[in-house]
C-alpha positions in Angstrom: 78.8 52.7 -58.7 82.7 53.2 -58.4 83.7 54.0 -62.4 85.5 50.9 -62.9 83.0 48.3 -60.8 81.2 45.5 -62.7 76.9 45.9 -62.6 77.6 42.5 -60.6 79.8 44.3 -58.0 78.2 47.7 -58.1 74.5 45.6 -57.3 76.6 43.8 -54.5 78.3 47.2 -52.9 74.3 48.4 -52.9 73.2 45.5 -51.5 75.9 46.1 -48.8 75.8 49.6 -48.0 71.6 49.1 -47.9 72.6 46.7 -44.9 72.1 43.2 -46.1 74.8 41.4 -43.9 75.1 38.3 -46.8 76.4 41.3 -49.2 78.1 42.5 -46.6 80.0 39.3 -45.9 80.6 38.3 -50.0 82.0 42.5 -50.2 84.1 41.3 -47.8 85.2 38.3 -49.5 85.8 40.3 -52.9 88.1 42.9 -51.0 90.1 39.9 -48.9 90.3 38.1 -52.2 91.0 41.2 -55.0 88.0 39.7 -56.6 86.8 42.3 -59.3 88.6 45.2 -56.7 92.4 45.5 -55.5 93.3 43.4 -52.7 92.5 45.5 -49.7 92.1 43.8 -46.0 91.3 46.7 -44.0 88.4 47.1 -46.8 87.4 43.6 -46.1 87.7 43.9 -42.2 86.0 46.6 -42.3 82.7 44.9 -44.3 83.0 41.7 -42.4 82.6 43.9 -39.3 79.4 45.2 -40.6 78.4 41.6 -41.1 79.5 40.3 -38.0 77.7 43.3 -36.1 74.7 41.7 -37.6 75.1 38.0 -35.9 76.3 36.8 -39.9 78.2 33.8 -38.7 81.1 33.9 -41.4 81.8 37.7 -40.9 82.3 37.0 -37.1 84.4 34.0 -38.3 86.4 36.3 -40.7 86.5 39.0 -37.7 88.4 36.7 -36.0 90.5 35.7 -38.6 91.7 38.9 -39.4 92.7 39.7 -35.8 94.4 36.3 -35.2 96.6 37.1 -39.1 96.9 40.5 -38.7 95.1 41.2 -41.8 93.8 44.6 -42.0 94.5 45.3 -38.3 97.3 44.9 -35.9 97.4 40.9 -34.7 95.5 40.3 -31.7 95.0 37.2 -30.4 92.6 37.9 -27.7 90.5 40.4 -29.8 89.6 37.1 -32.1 88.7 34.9 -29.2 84.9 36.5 -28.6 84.3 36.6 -32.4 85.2 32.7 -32.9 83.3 32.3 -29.5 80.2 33.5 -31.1 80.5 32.3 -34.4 81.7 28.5 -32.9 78.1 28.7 -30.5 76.4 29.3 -33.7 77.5 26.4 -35.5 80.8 27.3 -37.7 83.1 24.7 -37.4 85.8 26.8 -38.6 85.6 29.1 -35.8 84.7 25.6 -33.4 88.8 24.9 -35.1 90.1 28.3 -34.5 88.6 28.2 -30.8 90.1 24.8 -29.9 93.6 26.0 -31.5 93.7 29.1 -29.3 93.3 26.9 -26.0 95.9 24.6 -27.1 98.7 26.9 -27.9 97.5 29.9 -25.7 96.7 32.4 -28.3 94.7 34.9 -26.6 93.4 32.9 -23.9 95.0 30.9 -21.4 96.3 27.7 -22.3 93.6 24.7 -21.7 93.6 21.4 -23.0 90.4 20.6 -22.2 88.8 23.0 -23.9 90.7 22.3 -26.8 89.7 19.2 -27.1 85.9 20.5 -26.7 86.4 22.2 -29.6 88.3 20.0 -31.8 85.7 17.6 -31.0 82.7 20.0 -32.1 84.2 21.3 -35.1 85.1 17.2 -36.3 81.7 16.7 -35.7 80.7 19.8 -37.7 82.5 18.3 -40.2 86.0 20.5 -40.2 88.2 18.9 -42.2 91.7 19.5 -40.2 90.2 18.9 -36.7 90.4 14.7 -36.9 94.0 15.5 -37.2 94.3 18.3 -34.6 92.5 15.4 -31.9 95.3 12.6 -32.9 97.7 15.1 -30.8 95.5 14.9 -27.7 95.9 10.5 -27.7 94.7 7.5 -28.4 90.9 8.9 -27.1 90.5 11.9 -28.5 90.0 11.2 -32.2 87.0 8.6 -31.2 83.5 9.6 -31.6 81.6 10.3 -28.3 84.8 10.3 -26.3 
């Protein structure tokens, strides 16, 4: 226990450094947020990493994140692409969002409407709340169910 942690955060950092990858993930979330502990992204990179490396489907979502904002690392577009990959197959419509957004304005990967609209399409179905809008650029079609 770090001298000025909480019982609550030093059971959590345990939890984490023993290997549990939700711990892992919600240490993450405390260092991204300065919840309880100062602000620190390369902290939080660097415990969503360990939770990612573990198939957690947020931590891969927040890996991505982090390379596509440059938080905690140098941006990098294309380093984000295979962690929303994984975590979009898995089910996470935010990554679904974040996928679809890359092939539309070519962040990382070459530019691809189609795909984009793949995505936008999963992650609306998922139930992500900005991908309805996201589809209403692609025409009249796109925002339809099934289409």
């Amino acid at each position: 226990m770090k001298k000025s942690e909480s019982s609550e955060l030093a059971s959590l950092r345990a939890q984490a450094e023993a290997g549990d990858a939700s711990a892992q993930y919600e240490l993450g979330c405390k260092y991204y947020e300065g919840d309880g502990v100062e602000q620190d992204y390369a902290e939080a990179l660097k415990w969503y990493r360990k939770a990612a490396a573990q198939g957690h489907n947020s931590g891969l979502c927040d890996v991505g994140f982090s390379y596509r904002n440059g938080y905690g690392v140098k941006r990098n577009y294309a380093k984000a692409i295979p962690y929303y990959q994984k975590a979009a197959d898995q089910g996470c419509p935010t990554a679904a969002y974040w996928l679809a957004y890359a092939y539309e304005h070519g962040e990382g990967v070459k530019k691809d409407r189609e795909k984009a609209r793949h995505w936008y399409k999963i992650s609306r179905e998922r139930g992500d709340a900005d991908a309805p809008q996201a589809l209403k650029r692609f025409g009249s079609g796109a925002a339809k169910t099934g289409s």
